[in-house]
C-alpha beads as a LAMMPS data file, in Angstrom:
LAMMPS data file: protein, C-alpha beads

313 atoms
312 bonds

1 atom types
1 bond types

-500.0 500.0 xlo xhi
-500.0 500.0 ylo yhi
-500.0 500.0 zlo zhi

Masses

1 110.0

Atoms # bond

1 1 1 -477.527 -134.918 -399.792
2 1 1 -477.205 -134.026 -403.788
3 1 1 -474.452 -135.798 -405.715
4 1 1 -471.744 -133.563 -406.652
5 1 1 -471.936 -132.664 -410.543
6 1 1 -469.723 -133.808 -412.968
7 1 1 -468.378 -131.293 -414.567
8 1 1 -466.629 -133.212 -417.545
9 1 1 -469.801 -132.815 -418.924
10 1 1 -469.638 -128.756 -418.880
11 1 1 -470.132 -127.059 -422.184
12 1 1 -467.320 -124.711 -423.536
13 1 1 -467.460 -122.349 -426.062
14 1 1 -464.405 -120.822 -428.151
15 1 1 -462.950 -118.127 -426.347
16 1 1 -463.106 -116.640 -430.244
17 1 1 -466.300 -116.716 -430.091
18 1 1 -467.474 -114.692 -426.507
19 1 1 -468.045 -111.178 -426.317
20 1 1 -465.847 -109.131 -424.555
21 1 1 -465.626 -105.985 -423.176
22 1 1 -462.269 -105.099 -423.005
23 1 1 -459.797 -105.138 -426.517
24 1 1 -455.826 -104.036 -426.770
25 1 1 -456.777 -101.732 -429.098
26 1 1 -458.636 -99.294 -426.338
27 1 1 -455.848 -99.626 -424.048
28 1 1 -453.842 -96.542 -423.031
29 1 1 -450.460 -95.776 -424.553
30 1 1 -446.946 -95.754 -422.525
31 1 1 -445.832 -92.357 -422.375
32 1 1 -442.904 -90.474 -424.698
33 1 1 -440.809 -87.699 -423.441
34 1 1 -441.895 -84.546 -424.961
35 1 1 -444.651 -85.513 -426.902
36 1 1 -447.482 -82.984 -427.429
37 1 1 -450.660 -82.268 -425.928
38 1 1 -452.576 -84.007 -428.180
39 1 1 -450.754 -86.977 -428.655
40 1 1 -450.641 -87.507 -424.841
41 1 1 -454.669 -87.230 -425.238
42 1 1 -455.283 -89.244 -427.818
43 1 1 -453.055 -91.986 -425.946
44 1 1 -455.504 -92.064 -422.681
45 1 1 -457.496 -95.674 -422.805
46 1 1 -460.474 -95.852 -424.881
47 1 1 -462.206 -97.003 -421.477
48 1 1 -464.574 -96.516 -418.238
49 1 1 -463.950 -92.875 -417.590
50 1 1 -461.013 -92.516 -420.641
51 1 1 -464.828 -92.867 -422.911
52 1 1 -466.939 -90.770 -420.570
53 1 1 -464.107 -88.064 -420.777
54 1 1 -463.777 -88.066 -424.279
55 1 1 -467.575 -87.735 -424.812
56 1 1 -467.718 -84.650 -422.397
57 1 1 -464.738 -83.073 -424.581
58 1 1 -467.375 -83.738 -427.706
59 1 1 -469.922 -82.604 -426.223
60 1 1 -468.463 -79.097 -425.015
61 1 1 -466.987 -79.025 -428.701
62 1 1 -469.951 -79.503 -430.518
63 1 1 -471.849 -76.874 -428.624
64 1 1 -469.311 -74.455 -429.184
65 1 1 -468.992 -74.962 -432.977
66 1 1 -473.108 -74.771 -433.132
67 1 1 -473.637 -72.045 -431.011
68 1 1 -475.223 -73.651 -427.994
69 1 1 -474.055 -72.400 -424.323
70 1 1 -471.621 -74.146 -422.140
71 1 1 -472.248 -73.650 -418.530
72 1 1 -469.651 -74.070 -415.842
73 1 1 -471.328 -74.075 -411.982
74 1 1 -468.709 -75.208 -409.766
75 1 1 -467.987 -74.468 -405.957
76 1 1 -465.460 -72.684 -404.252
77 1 1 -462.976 -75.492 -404.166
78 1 1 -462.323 -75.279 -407.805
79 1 1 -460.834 -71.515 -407.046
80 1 1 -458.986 -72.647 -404.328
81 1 1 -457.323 -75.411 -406.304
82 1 1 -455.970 -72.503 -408.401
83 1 1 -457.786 -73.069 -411.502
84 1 1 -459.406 -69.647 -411.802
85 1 1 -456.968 -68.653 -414.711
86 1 1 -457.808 -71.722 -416.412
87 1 1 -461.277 -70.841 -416.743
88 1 1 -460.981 -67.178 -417.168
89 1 1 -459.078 -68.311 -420.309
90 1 1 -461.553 -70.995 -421.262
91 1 1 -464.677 -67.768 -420.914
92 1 1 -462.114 -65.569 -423.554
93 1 1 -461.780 -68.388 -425.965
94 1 1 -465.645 -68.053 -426.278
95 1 1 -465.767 -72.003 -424.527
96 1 1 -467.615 -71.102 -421.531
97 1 1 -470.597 -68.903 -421.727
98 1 1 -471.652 -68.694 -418.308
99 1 1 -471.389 -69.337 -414.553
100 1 1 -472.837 -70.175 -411.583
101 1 1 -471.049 -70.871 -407.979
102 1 1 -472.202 -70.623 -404.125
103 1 1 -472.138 -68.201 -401.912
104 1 1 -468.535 -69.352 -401.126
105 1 1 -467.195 -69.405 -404.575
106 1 1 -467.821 -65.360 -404.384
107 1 1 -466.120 -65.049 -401.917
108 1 1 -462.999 -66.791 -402.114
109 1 1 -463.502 -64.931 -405.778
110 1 1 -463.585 -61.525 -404.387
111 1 1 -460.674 -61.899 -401.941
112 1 1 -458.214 -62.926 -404.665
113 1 1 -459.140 -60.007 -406.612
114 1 1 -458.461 -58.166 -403.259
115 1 1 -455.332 -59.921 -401.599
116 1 1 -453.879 -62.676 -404.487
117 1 1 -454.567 -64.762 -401.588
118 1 1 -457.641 -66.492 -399.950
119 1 1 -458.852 -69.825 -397.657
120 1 1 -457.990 -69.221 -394.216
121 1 1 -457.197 -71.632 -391.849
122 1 1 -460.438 -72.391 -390.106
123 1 1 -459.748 -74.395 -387.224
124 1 1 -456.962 -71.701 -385.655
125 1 1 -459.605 -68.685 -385.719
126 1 1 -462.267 -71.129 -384.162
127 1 1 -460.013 -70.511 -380.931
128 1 1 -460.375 -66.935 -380.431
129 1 1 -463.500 -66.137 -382.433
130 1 1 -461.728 -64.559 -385.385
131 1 1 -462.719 -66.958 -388.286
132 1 1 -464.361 -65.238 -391.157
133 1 1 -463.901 -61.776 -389.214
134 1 1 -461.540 -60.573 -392.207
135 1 1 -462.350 -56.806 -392.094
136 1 1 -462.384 -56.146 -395.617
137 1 1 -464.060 -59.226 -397.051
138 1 1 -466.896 -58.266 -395.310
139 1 1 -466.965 -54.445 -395.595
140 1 1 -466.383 -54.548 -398.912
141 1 1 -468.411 -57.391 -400.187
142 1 1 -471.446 -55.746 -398.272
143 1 1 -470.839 -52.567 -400.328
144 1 1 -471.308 -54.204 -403.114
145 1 1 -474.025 -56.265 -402.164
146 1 1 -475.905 -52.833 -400.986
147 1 1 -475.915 -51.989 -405.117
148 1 1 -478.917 -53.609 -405.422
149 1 1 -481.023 -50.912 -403.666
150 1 1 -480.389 -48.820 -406.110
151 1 1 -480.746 -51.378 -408.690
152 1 1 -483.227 -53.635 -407.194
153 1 1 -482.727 -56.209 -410.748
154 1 1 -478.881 -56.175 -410.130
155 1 1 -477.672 -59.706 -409.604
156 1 1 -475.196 -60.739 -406.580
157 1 1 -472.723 -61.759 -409.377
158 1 1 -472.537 -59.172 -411.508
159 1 1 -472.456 -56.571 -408.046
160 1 1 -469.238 -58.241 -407.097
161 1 1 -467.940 -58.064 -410.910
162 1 1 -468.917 -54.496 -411.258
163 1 1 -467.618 -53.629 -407.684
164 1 1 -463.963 -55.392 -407.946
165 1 1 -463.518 -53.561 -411.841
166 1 1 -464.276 -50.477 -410.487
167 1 1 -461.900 -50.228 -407.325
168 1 1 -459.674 -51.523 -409.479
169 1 1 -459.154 -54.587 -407.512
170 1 1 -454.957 -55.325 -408.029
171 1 1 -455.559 -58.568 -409.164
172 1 1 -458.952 -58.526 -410.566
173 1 1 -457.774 -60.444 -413.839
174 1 1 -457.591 -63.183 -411.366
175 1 1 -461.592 -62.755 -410.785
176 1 1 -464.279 -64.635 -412.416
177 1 1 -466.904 -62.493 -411.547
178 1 1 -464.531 -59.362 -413.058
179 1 1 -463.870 -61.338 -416.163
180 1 1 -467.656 -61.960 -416.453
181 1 1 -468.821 -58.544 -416.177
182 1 1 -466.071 -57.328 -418.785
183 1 1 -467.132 -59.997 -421.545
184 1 1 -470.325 -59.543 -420.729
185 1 1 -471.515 -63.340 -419.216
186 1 1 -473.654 -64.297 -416.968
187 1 1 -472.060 -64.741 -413.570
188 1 1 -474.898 -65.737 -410.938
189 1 1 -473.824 -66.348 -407.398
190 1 1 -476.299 -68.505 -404.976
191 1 1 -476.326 -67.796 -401.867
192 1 1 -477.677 -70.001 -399.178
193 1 1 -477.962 -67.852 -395.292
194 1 1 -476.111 -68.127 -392.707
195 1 1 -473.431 -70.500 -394.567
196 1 1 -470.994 -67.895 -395.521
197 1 1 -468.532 -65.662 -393.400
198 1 1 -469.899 -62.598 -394.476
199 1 1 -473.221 -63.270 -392.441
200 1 1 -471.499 -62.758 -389.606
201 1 1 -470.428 -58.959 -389.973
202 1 1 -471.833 -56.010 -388.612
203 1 1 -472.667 -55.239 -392.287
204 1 1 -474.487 -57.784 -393.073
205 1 1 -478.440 -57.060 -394.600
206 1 1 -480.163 -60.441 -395.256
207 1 1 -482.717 -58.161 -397.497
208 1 1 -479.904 -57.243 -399.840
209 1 1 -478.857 -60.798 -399.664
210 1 1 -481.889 -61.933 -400.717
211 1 1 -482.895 -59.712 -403.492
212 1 1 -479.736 -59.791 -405.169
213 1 1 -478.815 -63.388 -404.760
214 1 1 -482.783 -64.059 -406.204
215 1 1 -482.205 -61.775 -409.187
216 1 1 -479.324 -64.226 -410.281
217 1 1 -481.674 -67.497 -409.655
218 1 1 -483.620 -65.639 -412.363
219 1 1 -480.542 -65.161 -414.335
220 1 1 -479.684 -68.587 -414.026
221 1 1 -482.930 -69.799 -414.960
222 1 1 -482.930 -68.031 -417.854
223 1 1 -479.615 -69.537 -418.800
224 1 1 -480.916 -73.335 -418.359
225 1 1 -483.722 -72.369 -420.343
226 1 1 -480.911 -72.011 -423.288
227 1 1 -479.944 -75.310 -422.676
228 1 1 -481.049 -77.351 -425.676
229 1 1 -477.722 -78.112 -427.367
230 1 1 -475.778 -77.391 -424.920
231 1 1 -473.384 -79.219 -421.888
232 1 1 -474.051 -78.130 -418.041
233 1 1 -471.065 -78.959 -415.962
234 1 1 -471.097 -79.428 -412.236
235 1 1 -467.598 -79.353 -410.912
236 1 1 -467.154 -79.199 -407.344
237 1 1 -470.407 -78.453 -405.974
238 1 1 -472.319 -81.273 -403.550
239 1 1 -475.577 -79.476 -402.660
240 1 1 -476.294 -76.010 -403.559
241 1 1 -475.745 -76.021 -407.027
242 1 1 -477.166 -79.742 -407.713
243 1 1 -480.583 -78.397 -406.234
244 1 1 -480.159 -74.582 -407.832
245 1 1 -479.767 -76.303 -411.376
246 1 1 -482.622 -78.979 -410.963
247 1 1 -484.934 -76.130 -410.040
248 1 1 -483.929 -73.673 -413.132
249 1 1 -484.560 -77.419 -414.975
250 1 1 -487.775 -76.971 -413.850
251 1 1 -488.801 -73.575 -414.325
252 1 1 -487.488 -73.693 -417.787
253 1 1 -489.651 -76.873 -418.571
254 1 1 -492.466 -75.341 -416.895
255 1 1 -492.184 -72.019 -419.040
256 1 1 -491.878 -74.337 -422.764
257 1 1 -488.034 -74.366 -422.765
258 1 1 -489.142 -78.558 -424.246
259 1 1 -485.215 -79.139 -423.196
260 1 1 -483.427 -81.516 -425.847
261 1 1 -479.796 -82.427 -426.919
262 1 1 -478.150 -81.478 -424.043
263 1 1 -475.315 -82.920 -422.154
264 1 1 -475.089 -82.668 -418.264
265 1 1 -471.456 -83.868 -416.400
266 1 1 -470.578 -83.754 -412.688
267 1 1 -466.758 -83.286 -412.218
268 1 1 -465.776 -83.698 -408.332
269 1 1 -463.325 -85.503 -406.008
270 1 1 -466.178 -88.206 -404.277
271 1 1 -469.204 -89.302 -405.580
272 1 1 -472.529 -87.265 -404.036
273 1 1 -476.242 -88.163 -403.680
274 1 1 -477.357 -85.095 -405.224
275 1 1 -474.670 -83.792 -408.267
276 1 1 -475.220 -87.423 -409.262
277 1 1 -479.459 -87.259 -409.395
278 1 1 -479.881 -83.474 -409.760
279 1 1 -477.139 -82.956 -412.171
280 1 1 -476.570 -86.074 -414.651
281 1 1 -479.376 -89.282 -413.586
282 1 1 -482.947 -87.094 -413.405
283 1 1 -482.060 -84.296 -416.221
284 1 1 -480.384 -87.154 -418.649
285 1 1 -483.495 -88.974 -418.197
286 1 1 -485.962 -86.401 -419.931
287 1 1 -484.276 -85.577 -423.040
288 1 1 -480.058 -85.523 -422.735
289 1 1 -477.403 -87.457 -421.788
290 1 1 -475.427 -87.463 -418.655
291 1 1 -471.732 -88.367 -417.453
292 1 1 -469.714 -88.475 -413.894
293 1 1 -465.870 -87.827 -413.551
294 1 1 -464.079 -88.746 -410.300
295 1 1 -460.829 -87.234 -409.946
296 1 1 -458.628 -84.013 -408.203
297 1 1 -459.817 -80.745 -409.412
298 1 1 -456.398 -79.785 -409.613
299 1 1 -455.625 -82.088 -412.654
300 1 1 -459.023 -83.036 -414.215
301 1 1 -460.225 -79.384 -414.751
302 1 1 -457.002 -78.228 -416.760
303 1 1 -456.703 -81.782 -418.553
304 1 1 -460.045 -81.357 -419.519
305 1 1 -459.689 -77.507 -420.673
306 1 1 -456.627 -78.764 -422.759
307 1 1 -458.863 -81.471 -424.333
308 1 1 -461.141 -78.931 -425.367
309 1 1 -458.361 -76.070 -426.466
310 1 1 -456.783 -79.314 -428.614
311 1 1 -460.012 -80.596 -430.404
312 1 1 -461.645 -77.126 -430.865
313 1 1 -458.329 -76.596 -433.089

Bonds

1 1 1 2
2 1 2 3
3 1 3 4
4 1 4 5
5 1 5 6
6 1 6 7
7 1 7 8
8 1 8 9
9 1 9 10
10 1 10 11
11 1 11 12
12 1 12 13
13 1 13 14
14 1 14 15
15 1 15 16
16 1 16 17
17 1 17 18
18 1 18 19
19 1 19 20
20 1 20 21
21 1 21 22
22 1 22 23
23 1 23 24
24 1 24 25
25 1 25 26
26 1 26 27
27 1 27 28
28 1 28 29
29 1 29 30
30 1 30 31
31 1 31 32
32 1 32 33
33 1 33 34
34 1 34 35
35 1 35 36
36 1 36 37
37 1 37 38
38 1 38 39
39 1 39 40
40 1 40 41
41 1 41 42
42 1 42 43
43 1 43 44
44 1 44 45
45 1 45 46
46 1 46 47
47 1 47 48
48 1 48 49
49 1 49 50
50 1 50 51
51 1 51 52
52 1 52 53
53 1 53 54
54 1 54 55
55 1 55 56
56 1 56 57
57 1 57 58
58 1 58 59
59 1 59 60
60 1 60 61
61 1 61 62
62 1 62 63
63 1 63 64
64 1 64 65
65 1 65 66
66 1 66 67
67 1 67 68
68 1 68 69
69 1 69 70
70 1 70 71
71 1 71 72
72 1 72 73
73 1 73 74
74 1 74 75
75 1 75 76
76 1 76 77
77 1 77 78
78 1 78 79
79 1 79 80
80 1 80 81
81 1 81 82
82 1 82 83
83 1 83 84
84 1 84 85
85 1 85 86
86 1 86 87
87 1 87 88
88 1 88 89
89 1 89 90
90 1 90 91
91 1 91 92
92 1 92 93
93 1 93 94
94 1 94 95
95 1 95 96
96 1 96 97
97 1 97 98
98 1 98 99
99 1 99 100
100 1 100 101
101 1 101 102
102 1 102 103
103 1 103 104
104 1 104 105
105 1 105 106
106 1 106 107
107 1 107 108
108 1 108 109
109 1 109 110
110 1 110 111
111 1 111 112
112 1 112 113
113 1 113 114
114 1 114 115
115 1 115 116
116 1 116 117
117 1 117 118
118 1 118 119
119 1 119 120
120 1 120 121
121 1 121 122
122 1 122 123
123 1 123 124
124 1 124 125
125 1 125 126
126 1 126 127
127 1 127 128
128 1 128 129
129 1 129 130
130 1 130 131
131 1 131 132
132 1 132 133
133 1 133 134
134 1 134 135
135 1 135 136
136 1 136 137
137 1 137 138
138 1 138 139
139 1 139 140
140 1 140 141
141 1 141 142
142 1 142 143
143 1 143 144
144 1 144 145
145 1 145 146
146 1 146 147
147 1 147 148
148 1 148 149
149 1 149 150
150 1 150 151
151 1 151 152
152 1 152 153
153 1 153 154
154 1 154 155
155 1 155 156
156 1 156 157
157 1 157 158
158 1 158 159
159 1 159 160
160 1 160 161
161 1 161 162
162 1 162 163
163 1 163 164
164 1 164 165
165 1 165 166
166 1 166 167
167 1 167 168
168 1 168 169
169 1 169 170
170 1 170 171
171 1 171 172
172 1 172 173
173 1 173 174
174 1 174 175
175 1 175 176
176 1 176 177
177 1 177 178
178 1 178 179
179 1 179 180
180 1 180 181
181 1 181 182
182 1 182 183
183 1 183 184
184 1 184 185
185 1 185 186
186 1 186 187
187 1 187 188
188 1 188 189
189 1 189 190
190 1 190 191
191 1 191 192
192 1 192 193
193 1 193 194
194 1 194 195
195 1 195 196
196 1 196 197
197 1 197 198
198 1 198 199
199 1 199 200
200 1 200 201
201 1 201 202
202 1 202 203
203 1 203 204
204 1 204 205
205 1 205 206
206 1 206 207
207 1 207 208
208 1 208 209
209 1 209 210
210 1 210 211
211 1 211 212
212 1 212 213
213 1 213 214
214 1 214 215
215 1 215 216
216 1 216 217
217 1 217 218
218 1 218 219
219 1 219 220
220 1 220 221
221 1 221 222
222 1 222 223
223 1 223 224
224 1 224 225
225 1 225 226
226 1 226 227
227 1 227 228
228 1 228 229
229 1 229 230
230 1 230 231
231 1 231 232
232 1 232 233
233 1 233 234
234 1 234 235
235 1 235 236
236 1 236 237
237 1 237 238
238 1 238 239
239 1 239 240
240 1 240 241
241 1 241 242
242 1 242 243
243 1 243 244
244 1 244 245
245 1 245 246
246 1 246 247
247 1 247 248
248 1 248 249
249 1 249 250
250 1 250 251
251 1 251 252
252 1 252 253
253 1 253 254
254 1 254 255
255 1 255 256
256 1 256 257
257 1 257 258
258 1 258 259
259 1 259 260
260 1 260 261
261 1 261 262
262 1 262 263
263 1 263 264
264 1 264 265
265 1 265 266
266 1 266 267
267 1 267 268
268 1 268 269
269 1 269 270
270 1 270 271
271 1 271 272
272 1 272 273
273 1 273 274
274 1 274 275
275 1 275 276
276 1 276 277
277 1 277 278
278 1 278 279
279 1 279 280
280 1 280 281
281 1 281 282
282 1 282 283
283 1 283 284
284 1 284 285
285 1 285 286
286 1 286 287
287 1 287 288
288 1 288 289
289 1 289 290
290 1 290 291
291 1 291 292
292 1 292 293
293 1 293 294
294 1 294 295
295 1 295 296
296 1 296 297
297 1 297 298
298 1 298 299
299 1 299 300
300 1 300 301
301 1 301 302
302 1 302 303
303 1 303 304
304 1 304 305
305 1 305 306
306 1 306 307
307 1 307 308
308 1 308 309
309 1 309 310
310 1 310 311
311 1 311 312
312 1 312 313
């Protein structure tokens, strides 16, 4: 058996004297009734996330002021969360300068530029068959998508955009892919088969699928190759858009895009595999820098666009 220690003869240092990781001076501030925007900002702790936040906020500011892109991919939770008027505003303020959702995002795009309404509730139609048989989504999404056999270059995003304008679609200021196509963005939608509702109507043509959904991988490529500078943010998006963006990484790259200076965030609800490898970890690791934020899209999306809309001035 050992002998117990005795611990009289510990060392001890002056508290004074450790490092420390936490100060009073980083903490948050209590909140005052009616104070502004950016005094409620500048009062969120100066730790964790309250850091990683404010450097994403720099970062989008930066590129803005030199010039540099700011892309925004996100997934079609972010419309459904009823933040598409918070980043049509954020595309006519010049902030973002393109975008990039699934196959999903389009459509939950398109049908509020249809309707003012969209996200049906799945589980009821699973009963009798009629989930994702809405007649018009599909009719009219496929006539759009058929655009590209005229055009065989047109991308899926821009179809939709050009489609919904031209209608006009009653509430196509509520449309990304509308507001795109009038400012004259990149919009690139990415469509993986058989995942969306619309694959499942009559009118479906996997061809026209293809070609036009390809075009905008192009598109998007293209985009990343821009990059240098610049701020890629992820928001809402667990697979398709992780491994979408990690391939245009590539293809840039592999064309002498020599990628620098750029910042890469993943905004989302949970914590993934692939947003967090594909998006911030492997891309920060060659020549950038990357962040995660963890919280509702509902209230980190507009805090952040207020952040931006406060510092940009």
């Amino acid at each position: 058996m050992p002998d117990p220690v005795d611990l009289s003869q510990v060392r001890t240092i002056p508290l004074t004297t450790r490092p420390n990781k936490v100060a009073a001076a980083a903490f948050a501030k209590p909140p005052v009734k009616g104070q502004s925007a950016a005094a409620f900002l500048a009062g969120l702790p100066h730790i964790l996330a309250g850091n990683d936040f404010r450097a994403v906020v720099t970062a989008i500011v930066e590129a803005r002021r030199n010039g540099r892109p700011v892309v925004l991919g996100f997934g079609a939770h972010v419309i459904k969360c009823g933040l598409s008027p918070v980043l049509i505003d954020l595309m006519h303020r010049g902030v973002v300068t393109a975008l990039a959702t699934n196959g999903s995002g389009g459509i939950h795009d398109f049908e509020l530029a249809l309707i003012g309404e969209t996200s049906e509730d799945v589980a009821a139609g699973l009963k009798d068959g009629t989930f994702g048989m809405g007649r018009e989504t599909g009719e009219l999404m496929h006539a759009a998508i058929a655009g590209v056999t005229a055009r065989p270059d047109a991308g899926l995003g821009y179809l939709f955009g050009e489609f919904l304008d031209a209608l006009p679609a009653p509430n196509a200021d509520l449309s990304l892919a509308v507001a795109a196509k009038r400012l004259g963005l990149p919009f690139t939608v990415h469509v993986a088969i058989g995942t969306d509702i619309i694959h499942m109507h009559p009118g479906a043509d996997g061809a026209a699928l293809g070609r036009s959904s390809f075009n905008d991988f192009k598109l998007f490529c293209g985009v990343v190759k821009d990059l240098s500078g610049g701020v890629y943010l992820n928001v809402g998006s667990a697979v398709i858009l992780p491994e979408v963006f990690l391939k245009a990484f590539t293809v840039a790259q592999n064309l002498g895009a020599d990628l620098t200076g750029y910042t890469t965030a993943n905004l989302d609800m949970i914590a993934h595999y692939r947003s967090g490898e594909n998006v911030v970890r492997r891309p920060a690791g060659v020549a950038g820098k990357g962040y995660t934020l963890i919280a509702r899209h509902e209230l980190l999306i507009p805090l952040l666009a207020q952040a931006v809309v406060e510092e940009l001035g």
